[in-house]
C-alpha positions as CSV (number, residue, x, y, z in Angstrom):
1,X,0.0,0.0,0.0
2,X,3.1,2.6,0.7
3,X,4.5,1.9,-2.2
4,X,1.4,2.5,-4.2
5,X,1.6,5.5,-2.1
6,X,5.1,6.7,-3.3
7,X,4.3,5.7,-6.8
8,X,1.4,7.7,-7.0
9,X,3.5,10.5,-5.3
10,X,6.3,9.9,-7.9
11,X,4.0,10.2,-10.8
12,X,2.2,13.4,-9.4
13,X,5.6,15.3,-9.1
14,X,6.5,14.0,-12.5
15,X,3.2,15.4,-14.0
16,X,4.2,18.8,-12.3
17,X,7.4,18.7,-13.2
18,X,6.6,18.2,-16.8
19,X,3.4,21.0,-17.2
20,X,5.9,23.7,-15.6
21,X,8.6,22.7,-18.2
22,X,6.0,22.2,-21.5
23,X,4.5,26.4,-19.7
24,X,8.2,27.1,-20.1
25,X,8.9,26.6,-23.4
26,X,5.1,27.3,-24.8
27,X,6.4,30.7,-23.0
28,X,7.6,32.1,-26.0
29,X,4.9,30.6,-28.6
30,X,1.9,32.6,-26.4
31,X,3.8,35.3,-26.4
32,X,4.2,35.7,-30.1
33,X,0.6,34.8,-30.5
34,X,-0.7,37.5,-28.0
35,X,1.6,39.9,-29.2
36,X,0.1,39.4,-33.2
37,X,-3.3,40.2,-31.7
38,X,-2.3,43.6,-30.2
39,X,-2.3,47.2,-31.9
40,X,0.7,48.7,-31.9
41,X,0.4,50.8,-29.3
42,X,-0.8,47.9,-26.9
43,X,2.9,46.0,-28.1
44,X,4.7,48.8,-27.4
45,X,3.3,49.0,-23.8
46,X,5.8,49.3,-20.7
47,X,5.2,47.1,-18.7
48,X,3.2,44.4,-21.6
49,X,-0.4,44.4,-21.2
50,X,-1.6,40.5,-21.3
51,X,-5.4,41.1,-21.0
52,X,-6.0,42.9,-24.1
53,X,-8.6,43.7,-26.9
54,X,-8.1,41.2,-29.5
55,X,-7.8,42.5,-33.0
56,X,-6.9,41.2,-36.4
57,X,-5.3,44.1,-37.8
58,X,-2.0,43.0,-38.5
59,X,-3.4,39.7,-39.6
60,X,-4.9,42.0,-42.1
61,X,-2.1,43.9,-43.0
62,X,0.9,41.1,-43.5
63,X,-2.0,39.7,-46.4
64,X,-2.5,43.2,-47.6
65,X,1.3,43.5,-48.3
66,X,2.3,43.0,-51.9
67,X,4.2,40.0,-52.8
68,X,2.8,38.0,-48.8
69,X,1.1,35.2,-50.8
70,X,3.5,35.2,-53.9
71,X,6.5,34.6,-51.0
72,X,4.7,31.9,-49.1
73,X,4.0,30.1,-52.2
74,X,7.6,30.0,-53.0
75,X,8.2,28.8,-49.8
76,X,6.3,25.8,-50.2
77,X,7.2,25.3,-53.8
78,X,11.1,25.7,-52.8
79,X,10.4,23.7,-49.5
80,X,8.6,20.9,-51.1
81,X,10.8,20.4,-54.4
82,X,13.9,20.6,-52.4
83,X,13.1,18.2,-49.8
84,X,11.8,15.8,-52.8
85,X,15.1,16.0,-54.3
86,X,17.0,15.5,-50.8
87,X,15.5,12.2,-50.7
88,X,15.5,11.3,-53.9
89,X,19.4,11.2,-53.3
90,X,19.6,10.7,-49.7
91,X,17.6,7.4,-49.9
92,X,20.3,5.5,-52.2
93,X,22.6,7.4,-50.2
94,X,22.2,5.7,-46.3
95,X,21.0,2.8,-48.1
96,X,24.6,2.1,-49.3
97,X,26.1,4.1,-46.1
98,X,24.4,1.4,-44.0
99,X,24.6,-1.7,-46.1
100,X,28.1,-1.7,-48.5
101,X,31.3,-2.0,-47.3
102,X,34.2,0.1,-49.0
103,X,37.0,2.0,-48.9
104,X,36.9,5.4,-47.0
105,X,33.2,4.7,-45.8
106,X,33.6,5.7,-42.4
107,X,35.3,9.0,-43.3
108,X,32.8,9.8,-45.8
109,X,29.8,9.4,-43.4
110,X,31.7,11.6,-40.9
111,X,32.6,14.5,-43.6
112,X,28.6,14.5,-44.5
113,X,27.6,15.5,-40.9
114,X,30.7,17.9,-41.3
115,X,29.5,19.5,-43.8
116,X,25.8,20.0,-42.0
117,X,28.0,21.3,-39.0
118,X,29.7,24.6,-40.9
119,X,28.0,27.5,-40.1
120,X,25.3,28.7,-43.1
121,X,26.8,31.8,-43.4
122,X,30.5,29.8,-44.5
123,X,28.6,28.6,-47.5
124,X,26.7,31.9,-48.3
125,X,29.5,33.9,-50.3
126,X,30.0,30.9,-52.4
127,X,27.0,30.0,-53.5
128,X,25.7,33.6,-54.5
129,X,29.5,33.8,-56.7
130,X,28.7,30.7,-58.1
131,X,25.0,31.5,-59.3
132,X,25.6,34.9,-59.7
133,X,28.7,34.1,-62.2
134,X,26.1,31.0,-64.2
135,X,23.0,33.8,-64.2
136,X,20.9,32.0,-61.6
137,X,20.3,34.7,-59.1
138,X,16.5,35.0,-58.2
139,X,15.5,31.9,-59.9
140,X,14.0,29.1,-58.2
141,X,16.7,26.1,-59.2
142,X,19.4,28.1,-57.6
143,X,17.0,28.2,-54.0
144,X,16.5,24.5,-54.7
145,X,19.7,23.5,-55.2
146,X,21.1,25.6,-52.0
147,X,18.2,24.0,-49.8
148,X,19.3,21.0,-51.2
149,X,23.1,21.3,-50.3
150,X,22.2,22.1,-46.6
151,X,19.6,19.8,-45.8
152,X,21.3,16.8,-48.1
153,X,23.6,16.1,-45.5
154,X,21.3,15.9,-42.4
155,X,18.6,14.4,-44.4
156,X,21.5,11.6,-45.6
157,X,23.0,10.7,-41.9
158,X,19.3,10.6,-40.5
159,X,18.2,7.9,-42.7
160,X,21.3,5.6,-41.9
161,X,20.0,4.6,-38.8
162,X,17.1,3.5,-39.8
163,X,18.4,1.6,-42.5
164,X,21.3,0.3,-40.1
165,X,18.0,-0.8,-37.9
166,X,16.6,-2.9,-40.7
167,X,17.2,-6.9,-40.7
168,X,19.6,-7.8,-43.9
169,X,18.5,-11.0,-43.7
170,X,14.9,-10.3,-44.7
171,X,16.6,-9.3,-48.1
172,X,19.0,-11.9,-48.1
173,X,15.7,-14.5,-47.6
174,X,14.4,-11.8,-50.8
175,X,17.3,-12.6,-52.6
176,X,17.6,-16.3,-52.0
177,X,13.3,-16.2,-54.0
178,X,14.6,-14.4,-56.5
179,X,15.3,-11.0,-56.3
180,X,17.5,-8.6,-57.6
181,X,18.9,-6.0,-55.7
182,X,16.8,-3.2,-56.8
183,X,13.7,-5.4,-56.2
184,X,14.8,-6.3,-52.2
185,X,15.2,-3.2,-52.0
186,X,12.3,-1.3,-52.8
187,X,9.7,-4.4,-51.9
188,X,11.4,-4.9,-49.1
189,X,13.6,-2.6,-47.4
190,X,11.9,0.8,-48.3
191,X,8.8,0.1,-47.0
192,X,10.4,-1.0,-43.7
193,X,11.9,2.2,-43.5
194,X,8.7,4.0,-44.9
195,X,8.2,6.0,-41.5
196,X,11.4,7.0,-40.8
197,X,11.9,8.6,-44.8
198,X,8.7,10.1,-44.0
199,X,9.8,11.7,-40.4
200,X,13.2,12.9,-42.4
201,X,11.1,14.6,-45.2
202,X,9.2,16.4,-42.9
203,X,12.1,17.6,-40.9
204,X,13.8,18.7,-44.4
205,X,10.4,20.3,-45.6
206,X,10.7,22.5,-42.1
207,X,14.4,23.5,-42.3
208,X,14.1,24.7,-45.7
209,X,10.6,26.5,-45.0
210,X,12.6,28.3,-42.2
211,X,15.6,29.3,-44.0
212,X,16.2,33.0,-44.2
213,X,20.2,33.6,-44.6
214,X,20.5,32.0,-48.2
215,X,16.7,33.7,-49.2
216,X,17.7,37.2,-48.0
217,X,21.0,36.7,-50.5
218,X,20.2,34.8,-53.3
219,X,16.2,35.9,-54.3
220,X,14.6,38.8,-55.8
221,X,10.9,40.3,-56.7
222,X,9.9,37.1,-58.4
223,X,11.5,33.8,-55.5
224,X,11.9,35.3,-52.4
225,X,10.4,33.3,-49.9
226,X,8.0,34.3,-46.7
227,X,11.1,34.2,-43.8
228,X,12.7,36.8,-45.6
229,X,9.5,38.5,-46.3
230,X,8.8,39.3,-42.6
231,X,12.6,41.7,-42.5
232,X,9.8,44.2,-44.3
233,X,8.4,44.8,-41.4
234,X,11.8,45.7,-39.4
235,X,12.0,49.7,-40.7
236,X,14.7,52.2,-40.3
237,X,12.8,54.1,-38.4
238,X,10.4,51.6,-36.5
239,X,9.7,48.0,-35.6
240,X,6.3,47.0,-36.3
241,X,5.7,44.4,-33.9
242,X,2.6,43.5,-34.4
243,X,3.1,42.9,-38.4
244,X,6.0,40.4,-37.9
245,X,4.5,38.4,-34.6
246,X,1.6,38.0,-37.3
247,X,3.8,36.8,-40.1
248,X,5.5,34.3,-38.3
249,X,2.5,33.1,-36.7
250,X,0.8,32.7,-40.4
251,X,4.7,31.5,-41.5
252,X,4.0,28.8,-38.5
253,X,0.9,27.5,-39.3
254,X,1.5,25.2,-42.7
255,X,4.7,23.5,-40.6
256,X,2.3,22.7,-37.6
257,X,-0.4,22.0,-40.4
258,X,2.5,19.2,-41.9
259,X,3.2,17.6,-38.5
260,X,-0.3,17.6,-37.1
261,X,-1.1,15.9,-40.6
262,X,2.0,13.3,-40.1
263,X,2.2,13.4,-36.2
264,X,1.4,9.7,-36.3
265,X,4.1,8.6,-39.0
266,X,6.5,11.0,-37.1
267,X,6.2,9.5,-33.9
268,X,6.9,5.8,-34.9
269,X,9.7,7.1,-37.5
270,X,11.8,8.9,-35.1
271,X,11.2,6.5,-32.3
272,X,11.8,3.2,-34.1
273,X,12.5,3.7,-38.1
274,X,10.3,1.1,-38.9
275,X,7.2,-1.2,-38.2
276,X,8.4,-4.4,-38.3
């Protein structure tokens, strides 16, 4: 009976524990929301007001601004084609990461999380010489192909583990009925691993729809993309507050759209790669 005692005890605290620390960091995220549905002379308030007059205004006026829905579709087209081609190449990638055994393998798994580890702004200068000497400056494949460059890496030393995780002798037993090595592969191992590409993409897909160094370089009138959008709002002479809480909220809401959508596949690929 005391033990049952402690237990319940135990799990009480634990429950506390975790609802202060989930407050603490939703902190931040009901501050940007509150702060969206202010006027701008309620977010300029010393000390801030949290009982307020919700209003819509700069909900209004992020959609009103010229070019708002041209950037956010950019976003999702760069987000979505760049993440596609990510693991269209990362897939093969871990696959023979995990599986194949040959010279130099080691070192060339550790120099593709090296290259995820330089810092963005190391790989900014060369990339706009490079487009900018070929023409491709505000053009979509040049945002594509930089997404691609920085989330290629991650995307590729993600989905080794999971392949790593995945029984070779359920393609060897493919093998020994017949077939090929493309054909194990993609009847057997892929779908295995079907969560975990899926949890990877998403992470991708959220990296790129983020990314503000590269756009703020490398875009123009007709690709920039919604993160850089939202440095409109950040005047010489002024801050408006209001107008960028409300962009990023809207900015927030297709990711947390994507993962709500996913949550399930997310879950079990991150956790175990696979359903086996």
């Amino acid at each position: 009976m005391s033990v049952s005692k402690r237990g319940t005890r135990k799990d009480i605290l634990l429950e506390i524990t975790l609802f202060i620390f989930i407050a603490f960091l939703m902190l931040p995220v009901f501050w940007l929301v509150l702060t969206s549905l202010k006027t701008e002379a309620d977010s300029l308030v010393i000390p801030p007001k949290i009982f307020i007059l919700p209003t819509l205004e700069n909900y209004i006026n992020v959609f009103n601004t010229e070019g708002q829905i041209l950037s956010l579709w950019n976003s999702l087209l760069i987000g979505l084609s760049s993440t596609f081609f990510c693991l269209l190449v990362g897939v093969p990638a871990a696959y023979s990461l995990a599986r194949f055994s040959f010279r130099f393998k080691n070192s060339l798994g550790i120099w593709i999380l090296i290259t995820r580890m330089a810092p963005p702004v190391g790989m900014l200068i060369p990339f706009y010489i490079m487009f900018r000497y070929i023409g491709a400056i505000d053009t979509y494949s040049a945002m594509i192909i930089a997404h691609m460059a920085m989330n290629l890496p991650i995307v590729t030393w993600l989905l080794i583990g999971f392949f790593q995780n995945t029984p070779k002798e359920l393609e060897e037993a493919a093998y020994i009925d017949g077939c090929t090595s493309f054909g194990a592969f993609f009847r057997i191992t892929l779908p295995l691993v079907a969560n975990g590409v899926i949890a990877v993409g998403i992470i991708g897909f959220i990296f790129s729809w983020n990314e503000l160094m590269i756009a703020s370089i490398i875009t123009g009138a007709e690709t920039r993309t919604a993160p850089s959008d939202i440095t409109d709002f950040l005047l010489y002479h002024e801050i408006q507050y209001g107008n960028i809480t409300a962009a990023a909220v809207a900015l927030s809401i297709p990711a947390l759209a994507l993962i709500g959508f996913a949550q399930k596949k997310l879950v079990v690929g991150l956790g175990f790669g696979s359903e086996k």
